[in-house]
C-alpha positions, 0 to 999 in steps of 0.5 A: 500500500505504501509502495503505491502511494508513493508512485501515485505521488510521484506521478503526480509531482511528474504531471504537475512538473509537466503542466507549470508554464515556464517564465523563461522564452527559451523554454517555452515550446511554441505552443506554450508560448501562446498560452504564456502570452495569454497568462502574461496577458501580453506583458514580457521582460527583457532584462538588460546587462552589460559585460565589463570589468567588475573589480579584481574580484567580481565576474565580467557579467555581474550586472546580466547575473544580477538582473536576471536573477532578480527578473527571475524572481519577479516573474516567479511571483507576478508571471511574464515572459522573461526575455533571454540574457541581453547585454548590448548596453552602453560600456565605452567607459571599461573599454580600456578593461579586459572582457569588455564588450562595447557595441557601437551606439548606432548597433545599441540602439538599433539592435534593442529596436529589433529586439523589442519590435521583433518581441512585439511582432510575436505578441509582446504588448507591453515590454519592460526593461529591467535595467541592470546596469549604471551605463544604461542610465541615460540610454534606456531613458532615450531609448524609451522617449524614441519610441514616439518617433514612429506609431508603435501598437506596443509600449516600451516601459523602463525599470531603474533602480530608485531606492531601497525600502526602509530596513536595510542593512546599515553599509560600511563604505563611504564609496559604493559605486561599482563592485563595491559593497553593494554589488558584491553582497548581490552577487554573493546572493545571486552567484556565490561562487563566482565571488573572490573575495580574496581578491577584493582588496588587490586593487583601489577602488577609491575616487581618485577625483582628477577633474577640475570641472564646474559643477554642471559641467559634464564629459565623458571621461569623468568615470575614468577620471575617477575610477580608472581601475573600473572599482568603485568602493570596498567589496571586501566588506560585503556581506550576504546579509545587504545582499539578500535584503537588496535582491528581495527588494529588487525583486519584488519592486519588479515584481510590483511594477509588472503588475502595474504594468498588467493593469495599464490601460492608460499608457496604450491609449495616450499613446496610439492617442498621440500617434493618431495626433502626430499625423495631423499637427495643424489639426492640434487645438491651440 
């Protein structure tokens, strides 16, 4: 009797493995990619990264890890397609670094246009970048604003980090930019074993502060001016404690800002709104 029970109990851990649809595109059969985009109710993730140095001590992809790791668990509680590993970001500033991969900026905004053009040829109707990556700060903004160039039947929306929620752990730097506490407590959370912390010391991670520029006075070369060994900070003082708060926290905040996204009905109509306007111009009432 025990015997059968517990094959009756395996088989029905097989079937119920067999019936939960997959987040991930990639393992998605076409078919079930169909009823993801019904369940998702048209709603898809495209994680954004980037390949760089992270100090001496942190993987080149530490930003695709990261992001998708927390795009991951977003989409385990509120259900999206998740989007494959994207890396094409903004990166001119590491190119000096070993690893770094730095596509053209014509290539990165022309490719991130197929990719979500081509996500919404397949069904994709609001697509949210989750960014990852502090170089894409700038970009993803514009990307985003260029999508009112042309009339879409799809709406680009964009994640970035904004705050923490209260509760988080007291940190010990006083520079934590780049590889620095915060990131590496993340990475200690989302790949442990990718982390050497024994080489987190091997290279200065301070602002070494070599421009003499007014305030409001930005150029491109600021970031190597003060980190030119693309380290920001002290990931030696790490700990798993800030990094799980914080990939929970990122989570979550993805998490809800999918669900907000779901329920959106103004941001499609404004914009198919404006599109139908930006045709007609002079008929705009002034």
């Amino acid at each position: 009797m025990n015997s059968r029970i517990a094959l009756l109990l395996i088989a029905c851990a097989i079937v119920s493995r067999a019936q939960t649809l997959s987040y991930r595109w990639e393992e998605l059969t076409a078919e079930d990619f169909t009823k993801a985009l019904e369940k998702s109710r048209g709603t898809c993730l495209l994680p954004f990264g980037i390949l760089e140095k992270h100090g001496p001590h942190l993987p080149l992809g530490t930003d695709l890890i990261n992001v998708r790791y927390a795009s991951e668990h977003a989409a385990a509680q509120e259900y999206t397609i998740l989007f494959p590993q994207y890396y094409f970001g903004q990166i001119f500033e590491a190119r000096h670094e070993p690893g770094t991969i730095a596509y053209s900026a014509k290539m990165q905004l022309e490719l991130l246009q197929e990719t979500t053009d081509e996500m919404a040829r397949n069904g994709c109707r609001k697509i949210l970048i989750v960014n990852g990556h502090g170089g894409n700060n700038n970009l993803l903004p514009y990307f985003a604003q260029s999508q009112l160039a042309s009339p879409k039947d799809y709406v680009v929306y964009v994640w970035m980090h904004d705050e923490y929620p209260p509760g988080r752990p007291a940190t010990k730097s006083t520079v934590d930019m780049h590889a620095g506490e915060s990131e590496t407590a993340h990475v200690m959370i989302s790949r442990p074993d990718l982390v050497h912390m024994n080489r987190a010391k091997d290279e200065s991670g301070a602002d070494l502060n070599r421009l003499d520029l007014p305030q409001g006075v930005y150029t491109g070369i600021w970031w190597y001016a003060k980190f030119p060994n693309h380290y920001a900070g002290d990931g030696s003082v790490a700990t798993r404690e800030l990094g799980e708060f914080d990939m929970k926290a990122w989570a979550d905040d993805v998490a809800n800002s999918i669900r907000a996204i779901k329920a959106d009905e103004v941001s499609p109509r404004l914009q198919k709104e404006f599109f139908e306007a930006s045709q007609k111009p002079l008929s705009t009432k002034q």
